[in-house]
N, CA, C and O atoms as CSV, one atom per row, in Angstrom:
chain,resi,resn,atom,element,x,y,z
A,1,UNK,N,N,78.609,145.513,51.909
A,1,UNK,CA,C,79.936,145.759,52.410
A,1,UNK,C,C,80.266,144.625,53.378
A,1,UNK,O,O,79.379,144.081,54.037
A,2,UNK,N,N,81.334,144.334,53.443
A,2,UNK,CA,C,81.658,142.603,53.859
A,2,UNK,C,C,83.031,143.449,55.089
A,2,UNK,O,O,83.532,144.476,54.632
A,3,UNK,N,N,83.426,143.091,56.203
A,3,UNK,CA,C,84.443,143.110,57.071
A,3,UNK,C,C,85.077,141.937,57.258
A,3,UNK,O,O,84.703,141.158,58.135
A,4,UNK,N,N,86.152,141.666,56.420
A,4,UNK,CA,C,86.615,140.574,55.964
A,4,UNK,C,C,88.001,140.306,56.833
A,4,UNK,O,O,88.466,141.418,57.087
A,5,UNK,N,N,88.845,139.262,57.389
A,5,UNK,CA,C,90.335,139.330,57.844
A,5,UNK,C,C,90.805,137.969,57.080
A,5,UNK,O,O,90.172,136.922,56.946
A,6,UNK,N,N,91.967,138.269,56.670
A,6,UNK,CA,C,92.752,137.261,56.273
A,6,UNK,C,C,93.328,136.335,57.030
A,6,UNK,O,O,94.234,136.695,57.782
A,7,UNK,N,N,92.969,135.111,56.993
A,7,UNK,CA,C,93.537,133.974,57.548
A,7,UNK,C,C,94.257,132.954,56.485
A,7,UNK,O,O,94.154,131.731,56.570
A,8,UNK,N,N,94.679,133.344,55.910
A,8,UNK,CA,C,95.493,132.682,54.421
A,8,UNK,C,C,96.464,132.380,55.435
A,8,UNK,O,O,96.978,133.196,56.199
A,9,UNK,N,N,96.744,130.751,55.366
A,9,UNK,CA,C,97.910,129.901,55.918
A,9,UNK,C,C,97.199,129.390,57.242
A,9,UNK,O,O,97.982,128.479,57.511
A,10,UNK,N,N,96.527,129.365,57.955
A,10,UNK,CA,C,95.959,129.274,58.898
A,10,UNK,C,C,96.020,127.985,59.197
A,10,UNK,O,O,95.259,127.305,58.508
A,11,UNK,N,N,96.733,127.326,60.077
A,11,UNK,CA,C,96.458,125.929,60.182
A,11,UNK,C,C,95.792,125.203,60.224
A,11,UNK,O,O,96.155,124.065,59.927
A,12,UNK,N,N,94.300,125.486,60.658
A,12,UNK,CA,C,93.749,124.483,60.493
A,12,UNK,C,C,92.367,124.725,59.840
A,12,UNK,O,O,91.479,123.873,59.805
A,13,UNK,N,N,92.262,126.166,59.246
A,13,UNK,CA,C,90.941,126.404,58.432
A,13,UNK,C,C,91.848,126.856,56.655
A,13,UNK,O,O,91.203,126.876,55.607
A,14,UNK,N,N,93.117,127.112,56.711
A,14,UNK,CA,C,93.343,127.443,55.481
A,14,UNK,C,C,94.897,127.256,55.065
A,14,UNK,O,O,95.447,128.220,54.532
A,15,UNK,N,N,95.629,126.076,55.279
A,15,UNK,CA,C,96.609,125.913,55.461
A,15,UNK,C,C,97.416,125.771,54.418
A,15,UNK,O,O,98.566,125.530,54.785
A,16,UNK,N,N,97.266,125.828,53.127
A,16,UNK,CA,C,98.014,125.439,51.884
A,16,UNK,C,C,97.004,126.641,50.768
A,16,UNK,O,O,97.145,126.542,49.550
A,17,UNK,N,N,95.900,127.860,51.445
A,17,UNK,CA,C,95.177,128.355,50.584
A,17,UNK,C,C,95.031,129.919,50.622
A,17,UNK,O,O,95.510,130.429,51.634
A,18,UNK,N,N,94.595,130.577,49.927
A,18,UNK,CA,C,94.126,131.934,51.030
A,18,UNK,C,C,92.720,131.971,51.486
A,18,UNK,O,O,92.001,131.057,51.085
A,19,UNK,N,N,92.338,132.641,52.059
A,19,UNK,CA,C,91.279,132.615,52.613
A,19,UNK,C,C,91.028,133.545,53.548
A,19,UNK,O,O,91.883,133.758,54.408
A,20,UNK,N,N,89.726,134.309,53.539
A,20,UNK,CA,C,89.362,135.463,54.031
A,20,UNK,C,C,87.921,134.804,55.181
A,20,UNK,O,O,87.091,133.982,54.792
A,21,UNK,N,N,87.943,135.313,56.350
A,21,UNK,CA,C,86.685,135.100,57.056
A,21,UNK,C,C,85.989,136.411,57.444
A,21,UNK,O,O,86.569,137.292,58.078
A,22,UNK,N,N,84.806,136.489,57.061
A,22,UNK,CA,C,84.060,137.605,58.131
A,22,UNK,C,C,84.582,138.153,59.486
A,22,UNK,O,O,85.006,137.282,60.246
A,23,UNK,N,N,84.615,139.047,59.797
A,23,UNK,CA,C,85.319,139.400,61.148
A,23,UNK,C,C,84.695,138.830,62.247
A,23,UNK,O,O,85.341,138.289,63.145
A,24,UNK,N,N,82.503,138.978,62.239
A,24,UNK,CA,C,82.334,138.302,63.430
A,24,UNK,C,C,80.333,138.309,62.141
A,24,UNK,O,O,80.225,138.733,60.990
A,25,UNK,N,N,79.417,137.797,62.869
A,25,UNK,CA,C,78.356,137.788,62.836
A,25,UNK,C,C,77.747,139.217,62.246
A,25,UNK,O,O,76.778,139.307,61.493
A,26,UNK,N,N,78.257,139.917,62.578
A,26,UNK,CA,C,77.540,141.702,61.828
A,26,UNK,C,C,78.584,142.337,61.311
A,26,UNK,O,O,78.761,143.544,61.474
A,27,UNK,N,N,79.421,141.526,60.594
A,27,UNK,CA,C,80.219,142.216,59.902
A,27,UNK,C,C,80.149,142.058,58.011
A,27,UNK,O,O,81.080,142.207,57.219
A,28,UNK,N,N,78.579,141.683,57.700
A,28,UNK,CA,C,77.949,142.485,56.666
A,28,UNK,C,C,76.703,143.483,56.420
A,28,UNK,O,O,75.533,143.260,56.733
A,29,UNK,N,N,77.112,144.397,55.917
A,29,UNK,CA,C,76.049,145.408,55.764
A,29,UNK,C,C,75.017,145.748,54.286
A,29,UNK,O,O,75.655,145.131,53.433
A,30,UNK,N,N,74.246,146.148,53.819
A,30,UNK,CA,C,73.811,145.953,53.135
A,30,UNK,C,C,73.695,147.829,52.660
A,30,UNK,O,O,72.863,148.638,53.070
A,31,UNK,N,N,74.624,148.019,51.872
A,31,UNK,CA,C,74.133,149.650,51.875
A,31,UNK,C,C,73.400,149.729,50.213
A,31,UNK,O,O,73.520,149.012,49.219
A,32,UNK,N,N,72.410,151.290,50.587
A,32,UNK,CA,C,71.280,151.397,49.910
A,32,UNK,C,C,70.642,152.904,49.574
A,32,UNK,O,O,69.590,153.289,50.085
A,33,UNK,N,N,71.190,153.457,48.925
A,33,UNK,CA,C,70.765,155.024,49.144
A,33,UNK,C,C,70.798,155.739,50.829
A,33,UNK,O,O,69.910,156.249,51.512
A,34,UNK,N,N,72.312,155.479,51.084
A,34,UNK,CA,C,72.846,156.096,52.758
A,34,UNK,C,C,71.913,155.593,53.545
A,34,UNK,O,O,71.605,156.011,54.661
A,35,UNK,N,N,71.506,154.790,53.031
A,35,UNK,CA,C,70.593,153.381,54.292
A,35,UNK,C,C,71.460,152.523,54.815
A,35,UNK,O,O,72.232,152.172,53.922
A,36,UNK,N,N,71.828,151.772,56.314
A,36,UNK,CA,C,72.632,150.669,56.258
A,36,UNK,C,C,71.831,149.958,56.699
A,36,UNK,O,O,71.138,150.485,57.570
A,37,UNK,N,N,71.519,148.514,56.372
A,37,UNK,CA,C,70.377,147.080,57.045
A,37,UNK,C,C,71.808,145.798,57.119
A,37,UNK,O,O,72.311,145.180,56.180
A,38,UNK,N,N,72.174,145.745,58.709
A,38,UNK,CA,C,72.957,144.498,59.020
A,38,UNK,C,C,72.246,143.210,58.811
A,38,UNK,O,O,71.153,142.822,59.222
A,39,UNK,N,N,73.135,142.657,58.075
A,39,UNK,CA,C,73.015,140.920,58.035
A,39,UNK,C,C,73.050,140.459,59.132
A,39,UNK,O,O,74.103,139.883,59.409
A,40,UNK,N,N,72.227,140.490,59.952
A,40,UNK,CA,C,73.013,139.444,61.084
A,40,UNK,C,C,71.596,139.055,61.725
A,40,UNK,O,O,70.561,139.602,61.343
A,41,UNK,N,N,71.620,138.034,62.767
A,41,UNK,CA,C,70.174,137.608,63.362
A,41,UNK,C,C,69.561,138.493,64.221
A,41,UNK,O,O,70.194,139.491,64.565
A,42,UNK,N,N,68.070,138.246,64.767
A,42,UNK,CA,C,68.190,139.063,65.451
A,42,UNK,C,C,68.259,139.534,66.719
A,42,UNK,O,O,67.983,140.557,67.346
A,43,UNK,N,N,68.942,137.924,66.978
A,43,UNK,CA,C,69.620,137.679,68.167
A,43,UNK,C,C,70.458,138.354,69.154
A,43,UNK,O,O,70.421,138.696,70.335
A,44,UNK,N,N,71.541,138.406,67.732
A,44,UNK,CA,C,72.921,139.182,67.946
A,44,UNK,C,C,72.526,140.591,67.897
A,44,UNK,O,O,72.727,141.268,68.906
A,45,UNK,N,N,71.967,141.151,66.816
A,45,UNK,CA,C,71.191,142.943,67.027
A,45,UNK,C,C,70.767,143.351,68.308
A,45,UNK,O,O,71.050,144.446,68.794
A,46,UNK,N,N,70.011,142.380,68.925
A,46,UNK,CA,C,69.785,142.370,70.512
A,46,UNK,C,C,70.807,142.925,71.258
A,46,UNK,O,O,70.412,143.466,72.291
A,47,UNK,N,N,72.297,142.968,71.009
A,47,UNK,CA,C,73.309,142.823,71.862
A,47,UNK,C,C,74.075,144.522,71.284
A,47,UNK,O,O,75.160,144.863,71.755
A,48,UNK,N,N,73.792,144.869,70.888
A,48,UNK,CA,C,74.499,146.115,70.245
A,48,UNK,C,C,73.217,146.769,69.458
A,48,UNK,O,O,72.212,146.162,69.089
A,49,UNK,N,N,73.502,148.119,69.299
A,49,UNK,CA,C,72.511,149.392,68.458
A,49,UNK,C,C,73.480,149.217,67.001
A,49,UNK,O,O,74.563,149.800,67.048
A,50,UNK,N,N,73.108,148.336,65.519
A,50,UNK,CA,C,74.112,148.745,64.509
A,50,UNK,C,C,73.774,150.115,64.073
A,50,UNK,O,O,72.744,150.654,64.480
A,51,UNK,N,N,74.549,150.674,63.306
A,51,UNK,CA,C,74.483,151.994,62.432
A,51,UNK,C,C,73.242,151.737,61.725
A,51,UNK,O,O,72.658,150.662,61.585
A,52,UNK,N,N,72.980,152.706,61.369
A,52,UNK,CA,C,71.386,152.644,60.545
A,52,UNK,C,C,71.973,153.666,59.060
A,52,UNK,O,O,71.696,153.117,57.994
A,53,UNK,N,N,72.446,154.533,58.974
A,53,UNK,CA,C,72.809,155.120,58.130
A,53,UNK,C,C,74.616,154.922,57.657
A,53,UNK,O,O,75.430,154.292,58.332
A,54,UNK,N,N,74.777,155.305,56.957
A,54,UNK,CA,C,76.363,155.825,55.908
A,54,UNK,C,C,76.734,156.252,56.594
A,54,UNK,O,O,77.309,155.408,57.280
A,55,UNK,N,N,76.889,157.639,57.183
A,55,UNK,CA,C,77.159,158.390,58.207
A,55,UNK,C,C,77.457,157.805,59.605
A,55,UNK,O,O,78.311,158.255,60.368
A,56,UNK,N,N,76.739,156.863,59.823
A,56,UNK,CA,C,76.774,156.087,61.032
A,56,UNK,C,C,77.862,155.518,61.335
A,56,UNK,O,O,78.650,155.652,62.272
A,57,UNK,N,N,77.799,154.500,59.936
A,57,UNK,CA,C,78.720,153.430,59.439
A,57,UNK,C,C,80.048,153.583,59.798
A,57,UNK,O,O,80.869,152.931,60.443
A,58,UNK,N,N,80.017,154.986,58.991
A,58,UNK,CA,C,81.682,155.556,58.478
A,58,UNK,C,C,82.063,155.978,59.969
A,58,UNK,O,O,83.177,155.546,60.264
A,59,UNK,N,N,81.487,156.659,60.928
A,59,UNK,CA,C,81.816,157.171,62.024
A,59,UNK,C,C,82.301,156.211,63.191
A,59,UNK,O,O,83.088,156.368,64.124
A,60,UNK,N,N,81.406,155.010,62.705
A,60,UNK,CA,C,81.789,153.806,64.035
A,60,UNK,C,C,83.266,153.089,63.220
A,60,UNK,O,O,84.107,152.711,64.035
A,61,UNK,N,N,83.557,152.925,62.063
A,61,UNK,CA,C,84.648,152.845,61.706
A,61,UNK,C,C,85.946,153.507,61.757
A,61,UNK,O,O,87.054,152.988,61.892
A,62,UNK,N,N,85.559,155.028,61.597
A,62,UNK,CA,C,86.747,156.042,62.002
A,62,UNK,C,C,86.985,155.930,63.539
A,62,UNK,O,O,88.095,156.246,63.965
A,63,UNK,N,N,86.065,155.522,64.361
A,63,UNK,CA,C,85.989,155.094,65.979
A,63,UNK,C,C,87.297,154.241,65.913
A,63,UNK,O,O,88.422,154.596,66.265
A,64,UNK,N,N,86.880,152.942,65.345
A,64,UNK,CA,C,87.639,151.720,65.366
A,64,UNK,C,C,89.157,151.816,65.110
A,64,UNK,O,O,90.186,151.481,65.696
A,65,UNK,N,N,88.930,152.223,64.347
A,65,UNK,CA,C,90.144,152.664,63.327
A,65,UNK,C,C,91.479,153.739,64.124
A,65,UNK,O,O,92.687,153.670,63.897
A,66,UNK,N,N,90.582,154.927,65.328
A,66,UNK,CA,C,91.115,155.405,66.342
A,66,UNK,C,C,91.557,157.084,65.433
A,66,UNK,O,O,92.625,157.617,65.732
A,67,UNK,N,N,90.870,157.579,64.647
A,67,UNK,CA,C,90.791,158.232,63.295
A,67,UNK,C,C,89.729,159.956,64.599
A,67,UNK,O,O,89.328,160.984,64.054
């Protein structure tokens, strides 16, 4: 699962194209039988607890979302 934003027209990364960027560093997930494993280093994991489950996932999104 990818957290993608559109920057299509963007001056100076996508200016004549479309183009989608990742939202930030852990904004891919890898889901797996209601398992979630973040892409990200484990640098950045250092800095935040990600979701570990589906359930997790969906809940920190309905958070976001203000749901």
């Amino acid at each position: 699962m990818l957290f993608l934003k559109d920057i299509s027209g963007d001056e100076v990364h996508a200016k004549d194209r479309t183009l989608y960027r990742i939202i930030n560093p852990a904004g891919r997930y890898d889901l797996e039988s209601g398992s979630v494993a973040i892409q990200a280093d484990s640098e950045l994991l250092g800095m935040f607890s990600p979701p570990t489950t589906l359930e997790a996932l969906e809940a920190q999104i309905e958070r976001s979302l203000g749901r």
